[in-house]
C-alpha positions in Angstrom: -57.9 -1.5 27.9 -56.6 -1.3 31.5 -58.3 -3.5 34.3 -58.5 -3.2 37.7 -57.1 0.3 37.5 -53.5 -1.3 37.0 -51.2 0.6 34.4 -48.6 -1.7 32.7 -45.1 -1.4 33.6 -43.2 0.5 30.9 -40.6 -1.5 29.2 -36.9 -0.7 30.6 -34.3 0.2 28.1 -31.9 -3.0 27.7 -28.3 -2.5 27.1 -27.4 -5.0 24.4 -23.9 -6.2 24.2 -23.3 -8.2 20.5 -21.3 -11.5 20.9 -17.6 -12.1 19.3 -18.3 -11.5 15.9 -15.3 -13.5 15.2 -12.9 -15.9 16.9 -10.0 -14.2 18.1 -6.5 -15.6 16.7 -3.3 -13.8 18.7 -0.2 -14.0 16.8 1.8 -16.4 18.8 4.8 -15.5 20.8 7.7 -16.9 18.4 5.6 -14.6 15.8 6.2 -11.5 17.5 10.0 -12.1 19.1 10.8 -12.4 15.1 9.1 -9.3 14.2 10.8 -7.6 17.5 14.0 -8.8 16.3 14.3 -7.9 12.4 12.4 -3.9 13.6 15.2 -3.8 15.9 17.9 -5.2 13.7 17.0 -2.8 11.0 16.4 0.4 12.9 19.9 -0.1 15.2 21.8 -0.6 11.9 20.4 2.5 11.0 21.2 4.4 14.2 24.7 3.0 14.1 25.3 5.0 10.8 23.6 8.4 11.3 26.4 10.6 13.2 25.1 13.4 15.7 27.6 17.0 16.1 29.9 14.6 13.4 31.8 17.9 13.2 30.0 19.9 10.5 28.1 23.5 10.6 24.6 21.3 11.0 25.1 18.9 14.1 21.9 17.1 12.5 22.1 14.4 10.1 18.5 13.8 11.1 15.4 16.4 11.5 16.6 18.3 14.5 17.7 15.5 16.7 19.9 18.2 18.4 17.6 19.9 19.9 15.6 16.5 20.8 18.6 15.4 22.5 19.2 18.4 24.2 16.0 17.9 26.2 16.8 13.6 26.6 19.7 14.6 28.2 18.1 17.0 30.8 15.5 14.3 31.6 18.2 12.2 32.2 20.1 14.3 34.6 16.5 14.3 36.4 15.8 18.1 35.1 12.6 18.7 33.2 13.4 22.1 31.7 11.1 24.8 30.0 11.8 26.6 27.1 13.0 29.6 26.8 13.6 30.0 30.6 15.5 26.8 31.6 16.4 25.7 28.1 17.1 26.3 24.5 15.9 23.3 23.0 11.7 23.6 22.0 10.8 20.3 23.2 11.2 21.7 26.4 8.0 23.0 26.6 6.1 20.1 25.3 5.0 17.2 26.9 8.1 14.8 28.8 6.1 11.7 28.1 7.7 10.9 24.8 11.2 11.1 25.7 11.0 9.5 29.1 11.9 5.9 27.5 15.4 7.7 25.6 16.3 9.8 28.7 16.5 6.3 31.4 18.3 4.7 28.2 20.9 7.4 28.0 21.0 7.6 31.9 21.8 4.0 31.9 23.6 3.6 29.1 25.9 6.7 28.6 29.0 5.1 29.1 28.0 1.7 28.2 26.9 2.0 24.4 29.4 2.9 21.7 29.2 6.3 19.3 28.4 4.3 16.3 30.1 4.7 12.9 31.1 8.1 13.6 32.4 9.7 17.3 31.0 12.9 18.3 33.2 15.8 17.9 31.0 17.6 20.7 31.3 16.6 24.6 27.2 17.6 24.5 26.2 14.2 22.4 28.4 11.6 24.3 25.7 8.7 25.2 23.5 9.4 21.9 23.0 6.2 20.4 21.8 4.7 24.0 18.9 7.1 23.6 18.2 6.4 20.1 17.9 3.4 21.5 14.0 4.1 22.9 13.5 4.5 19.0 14.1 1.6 18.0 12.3 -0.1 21.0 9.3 2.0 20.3 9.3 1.4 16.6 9.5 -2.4 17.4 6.4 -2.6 20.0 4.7 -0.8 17.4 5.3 -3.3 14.8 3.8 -5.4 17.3 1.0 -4.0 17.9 0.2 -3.6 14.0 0.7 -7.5 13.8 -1.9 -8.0 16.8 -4.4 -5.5 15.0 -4.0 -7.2 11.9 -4.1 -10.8 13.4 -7.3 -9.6 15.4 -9.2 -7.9 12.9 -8.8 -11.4 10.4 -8.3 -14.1 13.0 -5.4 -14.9 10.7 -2.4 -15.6 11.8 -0.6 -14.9 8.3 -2.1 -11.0 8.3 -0.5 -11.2 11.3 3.1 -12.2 10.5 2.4 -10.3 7.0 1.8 -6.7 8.8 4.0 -6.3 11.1 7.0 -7.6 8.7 5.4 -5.0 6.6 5.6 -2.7 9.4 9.3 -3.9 10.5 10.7 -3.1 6.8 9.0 -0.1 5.9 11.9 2.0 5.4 10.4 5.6 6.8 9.6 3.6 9.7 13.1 2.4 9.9 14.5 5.9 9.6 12.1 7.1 12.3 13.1 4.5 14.5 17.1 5.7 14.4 17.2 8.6 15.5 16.0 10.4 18.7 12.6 11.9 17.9 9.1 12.0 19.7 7.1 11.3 17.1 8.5 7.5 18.1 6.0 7.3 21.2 3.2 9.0 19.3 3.2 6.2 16.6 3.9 3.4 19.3 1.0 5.3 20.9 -1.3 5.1 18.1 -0.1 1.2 17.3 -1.0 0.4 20.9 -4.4 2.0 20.2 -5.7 1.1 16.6 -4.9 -3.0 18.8 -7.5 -2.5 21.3 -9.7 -0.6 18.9 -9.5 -4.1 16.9 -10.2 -6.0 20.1 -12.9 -4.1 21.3 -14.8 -4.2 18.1 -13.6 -7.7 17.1 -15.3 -8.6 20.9 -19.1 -7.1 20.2 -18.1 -3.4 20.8 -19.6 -4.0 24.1 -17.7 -3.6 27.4 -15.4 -5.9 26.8 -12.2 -4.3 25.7 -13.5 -0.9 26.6 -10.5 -0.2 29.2 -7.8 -0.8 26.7 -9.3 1.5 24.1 -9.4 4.2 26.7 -5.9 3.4 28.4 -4.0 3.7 24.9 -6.2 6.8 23.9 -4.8 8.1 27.3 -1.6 7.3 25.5 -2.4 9.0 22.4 -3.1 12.7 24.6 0.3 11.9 26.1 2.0 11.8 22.9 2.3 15.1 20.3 -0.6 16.6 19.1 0.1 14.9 16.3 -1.3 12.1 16.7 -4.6 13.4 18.5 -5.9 12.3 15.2 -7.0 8.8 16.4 -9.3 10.3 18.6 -12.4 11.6 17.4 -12.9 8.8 14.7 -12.6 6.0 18.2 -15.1 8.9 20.0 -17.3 8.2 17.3 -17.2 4.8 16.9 -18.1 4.8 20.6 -20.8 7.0 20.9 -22.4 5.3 17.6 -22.3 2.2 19.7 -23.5 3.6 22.8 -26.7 4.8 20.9 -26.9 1.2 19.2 -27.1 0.0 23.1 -24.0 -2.3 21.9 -21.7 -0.8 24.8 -23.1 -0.2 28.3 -22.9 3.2 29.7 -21.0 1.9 32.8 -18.2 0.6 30.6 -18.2 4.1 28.9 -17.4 5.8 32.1 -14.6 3.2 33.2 -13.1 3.9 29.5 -13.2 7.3 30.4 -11.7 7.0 33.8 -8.6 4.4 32.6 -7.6 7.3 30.1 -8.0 10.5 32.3 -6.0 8.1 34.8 -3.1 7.8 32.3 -3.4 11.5 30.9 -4.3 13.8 33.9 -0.8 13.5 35.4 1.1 14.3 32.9 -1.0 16.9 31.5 -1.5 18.3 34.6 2.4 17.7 35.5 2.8 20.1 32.4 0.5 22.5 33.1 2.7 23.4 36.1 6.2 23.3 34.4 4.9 25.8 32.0 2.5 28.4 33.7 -1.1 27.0 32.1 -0.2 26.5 29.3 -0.8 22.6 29.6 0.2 21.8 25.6 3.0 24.0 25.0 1.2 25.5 22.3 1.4 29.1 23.6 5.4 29.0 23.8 5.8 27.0 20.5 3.7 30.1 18.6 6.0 32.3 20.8 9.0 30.2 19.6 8.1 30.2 16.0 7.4 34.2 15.8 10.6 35.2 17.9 13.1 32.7 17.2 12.5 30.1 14.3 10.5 32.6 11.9 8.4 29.8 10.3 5.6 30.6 7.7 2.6 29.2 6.8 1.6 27.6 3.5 0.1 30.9 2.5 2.7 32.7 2.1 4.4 29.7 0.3 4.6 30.1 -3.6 3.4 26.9 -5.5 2.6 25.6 -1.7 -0.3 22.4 -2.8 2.5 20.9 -5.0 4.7 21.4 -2.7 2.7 19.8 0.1 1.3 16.4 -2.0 5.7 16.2 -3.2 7.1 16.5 0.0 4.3 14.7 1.7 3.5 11.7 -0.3 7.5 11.2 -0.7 8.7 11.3 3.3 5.8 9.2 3.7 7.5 6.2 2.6 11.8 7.0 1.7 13.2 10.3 2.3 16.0 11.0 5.1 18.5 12.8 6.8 17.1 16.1 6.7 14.7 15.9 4.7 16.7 16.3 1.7 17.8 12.3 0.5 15.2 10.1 -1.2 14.6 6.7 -2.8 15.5 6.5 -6.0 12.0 7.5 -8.0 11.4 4.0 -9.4 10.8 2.7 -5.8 8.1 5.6 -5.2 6.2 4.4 -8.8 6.5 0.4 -7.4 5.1 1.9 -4.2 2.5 3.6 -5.1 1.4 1.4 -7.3 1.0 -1.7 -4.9 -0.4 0.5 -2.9 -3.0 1.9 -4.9 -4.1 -1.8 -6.2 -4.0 -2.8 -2.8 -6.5 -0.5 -1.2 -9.1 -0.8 -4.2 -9.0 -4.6 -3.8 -9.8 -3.9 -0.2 -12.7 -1.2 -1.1 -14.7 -3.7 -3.5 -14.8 -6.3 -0.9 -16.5 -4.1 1.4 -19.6 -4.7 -0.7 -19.5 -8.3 0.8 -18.2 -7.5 4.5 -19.7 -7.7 7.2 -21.0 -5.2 9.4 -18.5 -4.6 11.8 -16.0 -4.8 9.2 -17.8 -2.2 7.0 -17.2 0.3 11.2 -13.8 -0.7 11.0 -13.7 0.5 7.3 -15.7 3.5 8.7 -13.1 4.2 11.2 -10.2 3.8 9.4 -11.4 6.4 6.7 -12.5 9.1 8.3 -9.0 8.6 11.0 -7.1 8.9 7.8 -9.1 11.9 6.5 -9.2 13.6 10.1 -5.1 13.3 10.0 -4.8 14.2 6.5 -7.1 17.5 7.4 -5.0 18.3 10.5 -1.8 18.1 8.9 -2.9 20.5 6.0 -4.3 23.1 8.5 -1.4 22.7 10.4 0.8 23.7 7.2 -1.3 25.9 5.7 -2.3 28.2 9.0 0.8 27.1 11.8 3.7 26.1 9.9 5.0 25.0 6.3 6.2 21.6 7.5 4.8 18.6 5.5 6.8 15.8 6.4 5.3 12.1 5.8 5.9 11.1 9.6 3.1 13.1 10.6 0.8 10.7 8.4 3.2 7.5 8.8 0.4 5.4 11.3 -2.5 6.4 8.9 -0.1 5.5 6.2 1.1 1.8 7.8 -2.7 1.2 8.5 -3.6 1.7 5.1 -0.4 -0.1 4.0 -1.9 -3.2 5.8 -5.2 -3.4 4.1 -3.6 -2.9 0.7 -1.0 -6.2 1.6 -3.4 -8.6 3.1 -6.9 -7.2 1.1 -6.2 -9.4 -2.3 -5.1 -12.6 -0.5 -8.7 -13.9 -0.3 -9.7 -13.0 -3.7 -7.0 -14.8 -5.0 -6.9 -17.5 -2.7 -10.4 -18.1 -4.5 -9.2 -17.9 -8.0 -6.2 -20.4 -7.7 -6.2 -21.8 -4.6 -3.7 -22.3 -2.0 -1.2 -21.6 -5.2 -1.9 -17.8 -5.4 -3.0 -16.9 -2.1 0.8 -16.0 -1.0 1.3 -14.3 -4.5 0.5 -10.6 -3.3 1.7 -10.5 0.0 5.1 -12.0 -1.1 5.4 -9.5 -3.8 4.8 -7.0 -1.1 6.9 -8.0 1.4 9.6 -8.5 -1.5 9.7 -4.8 -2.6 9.7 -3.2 0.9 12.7 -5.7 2.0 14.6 -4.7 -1.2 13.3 -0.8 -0.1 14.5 -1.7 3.2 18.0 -2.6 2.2 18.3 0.2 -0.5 17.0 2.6 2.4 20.3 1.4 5.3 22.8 1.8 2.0 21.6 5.2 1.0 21.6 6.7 4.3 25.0 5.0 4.8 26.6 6.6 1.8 25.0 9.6 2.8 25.7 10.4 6.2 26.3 13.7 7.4 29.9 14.2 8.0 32.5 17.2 8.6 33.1 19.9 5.6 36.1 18.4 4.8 34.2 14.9 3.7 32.3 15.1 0.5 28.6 15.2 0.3 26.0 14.4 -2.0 23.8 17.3 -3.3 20.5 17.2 -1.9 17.0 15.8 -4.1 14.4 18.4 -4.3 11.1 18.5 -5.6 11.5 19.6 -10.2 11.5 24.1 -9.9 13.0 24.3 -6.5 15.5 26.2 -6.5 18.5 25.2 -4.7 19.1 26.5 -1.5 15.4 28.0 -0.7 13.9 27.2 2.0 11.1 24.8 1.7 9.9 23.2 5.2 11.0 23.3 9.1 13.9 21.5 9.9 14.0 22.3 13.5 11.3 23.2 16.2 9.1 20.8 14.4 5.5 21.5 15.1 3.7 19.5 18.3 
């Protein structure tokens, strides 16, 4: 009953930030200089054996590096050229930021860095291995970044070091990291990103952390469209926590800020180069109807099996163009660990804690959002399902599946087993890794005159039909 004809004060709404929900344990700096080192070491072998314009009717020995190039070299001479108008390369009319690392490689280091194994025989690719270059630099700040998630998320040093060797050896990495490409930046991008997703939520999911996750997601819009996956899962994650008064409001709106900081200029930088059309996405439909002729899944005979072949295979050892693979025992082995890995990783779950159980939440429905893009994409834009498109949801996943078991066994035999799995993982992808640098060596593009190997293809294809893009590769 009210006295004195006072009312009470309402309560106030109180933001409530959680504490550390677990000590924080950063790999240390000798950690990541070896991880740095055997990516790079791996990927520049790899590079050094893949010819570009090697003389042959195809100057690609690698999924249409040409026309990636083509644009590297324009940014290079300080052009940024739009397709069709200024250039006849499609990349010209996405976003620069991807290639902005190759083209001041190549302007630096056109007359510095050797051919490789194989001179060009065209005056157009002089300089291309110091672009391919910003490959393999990307490739090895995203093993990085995957060993400081990993480390983060399990204040484990060993997850750490076990990751991102993972990471480092995992040969459709390596190839990806060879060659000039974009979708380099967008997986360094998404690295960068699934790290301060980790710190953030390893921190309380309060404000600490909160400007990193929406710096790299700036990253992430800067990058292709492929990799706008990431997104709505961290939006989630973010809004659940906002309505859980876990992360104040304020630091909401600075997340914001830090990553319209990083993507406004470029996206509005675009926007000017091409008319409005701030993606490129108009032009590349123009491009695929006029000039390339691509087709969508449904008009694709037989197109699910050929989507879950070609998918789940370039997902972990197919090269050149598309058209050399692992031998199919190292698929089986592959899947396998991987398979074992993950359920290991799903039954302790039942025992995790809560954060743990978000981060679960997160990673499945990124890896579901990616998996749905990429289908629509192939199914309603362009038959073109190549495993690079789901190679960060893939390497996350891979991480879980290596380091899950270790505690499990770790409590059925000690200090004895606890190494067991990981080292049986890290075995296979090394041995991958090496079988991945002398197939692509034996099978290196080269002039007609040179013998090469007939392509694999998936069991009914028939030889010669046209299965997926191999040039103007979808945003």
């Amino acid at each position: 009953m009210e006295s004195g004809g006072l009312r009470p004060e309402p309560a106030r709404r109180r933001e409530v930030s959680c504490p550390p929900v677990r000590a924080l344990a950063p790999a240390r700096p000798i950690d990541l200089l070896a991880l740095v080192a055997l990516a790079l070491a791996l990927r520049l072998a790899m590079a050094w054996t893949i010819p570009l314009a090697a003389g042959g009717p195809d100057p690609n020995c690698a999924p249409d590096e040409r026309a990636h190039f083509t644009f590297v070299r324009a940014l290079a001479a300080g052009r940024a050229p739009t397709w069709p108008d200024e250039t006849d390369s499609i990349y010209g009319a996405f976003l620069p930021t991807p290639y902005l690392l190759h083209a001041a490689l190549l302007a630096a280091g056109r007359d510095a860095v050797g051919p490789g194994r194989f001179a060009p025989a065209e005056p157009w690719a002089r300089g291309y291995q110091a672009a391919r270059l910003g490959s393999a630099l990307l490739g090895a700040l995203a093993c990085a970044a995957l060993a400081l998630a990993a480390g983060t998320w399990t204040s484990s040093r060993g997850a750490s070091l076990v990751v991102g060797a993972a990471a480092a050896l995992y040969p459709q990495f390596v190839f990806l990291g060879a060659y000039t490409n974009a979708d380099a930046f967008t997986l360094c991008a998404g690295a960068l990103h699934a790290w301060a997703v980790a710190r953030w939520a390893t921190r309380g999911e309060g404000a600490p952390g909160l400007a990193a996750v929406g710096a790299t997601a700036g990253l992430v819009l800067v990058g292709k469209m492929s990799g706008y996956f990431l997104l709505p899962p961290t939006a989630a994650w973010l809004t659940w926590a906002a309505v859980a008064r876990r992360a104040p409001a304020r630091a909401l709106g600075a997340a914001l800020l830090a990553s319209a900081a990083v993507a406004v200029p470029v996206l509005s930088w675009n926007a000017v180069r091409n008319g409005g059309d701030v993606l490129g996405l108009g032009r590349y439909h123009r491009f695929l109807a006029e000039v390339f002729g691509g087709h969508d899944g449904r008009s694709e005979p037989r197109a699910w099996e050929l989507f879950r072949w070609y998918l789940t295979h370039s997902a972990f050892g197919t090269f050149r163009n598309m058209d050399v693979h692992l031998p199919g025992r190292f698929f089986a082995v592959a899947w396998g660990l991987f398979a074992a890995g993950v359920a290991v990783g799903l039954a302790r779950l039942a025992r995790a804690d809560r954060p743990t159980r978000r981060g679960a939440a997160w990673l499945a429905l990124t890896v579901a959002t990616n998996l749905a893009l990429v289908a629509y994409n192939c199914f309603f834009v362009d038959f073109s399902p190549q495993g690079r498109y789901v190679l960060l949801s893939v390497l996350l996943l891979a991480g879980v599946a290596i380091w899950a078991p270790v505690a499990p066994l770790s409590r059925i035999g000690g200090a004895r087993l606890r190494w067991v799995w990981p080292a049986a993982c890290l075995a296979f992808l090394t041995a991958s890794a090496i079988q991945a640098e002398v197939l692509v060596y034996r099978t290196a593009c080269r002039p007609p005159a040179a013998a090469a190997i007939l392509p694999a293809r998936p069991p009914g294809r028939p030889a010669g039909q046209r299965v997926i893009s191999s040039a103007g590769e979808p945003p």
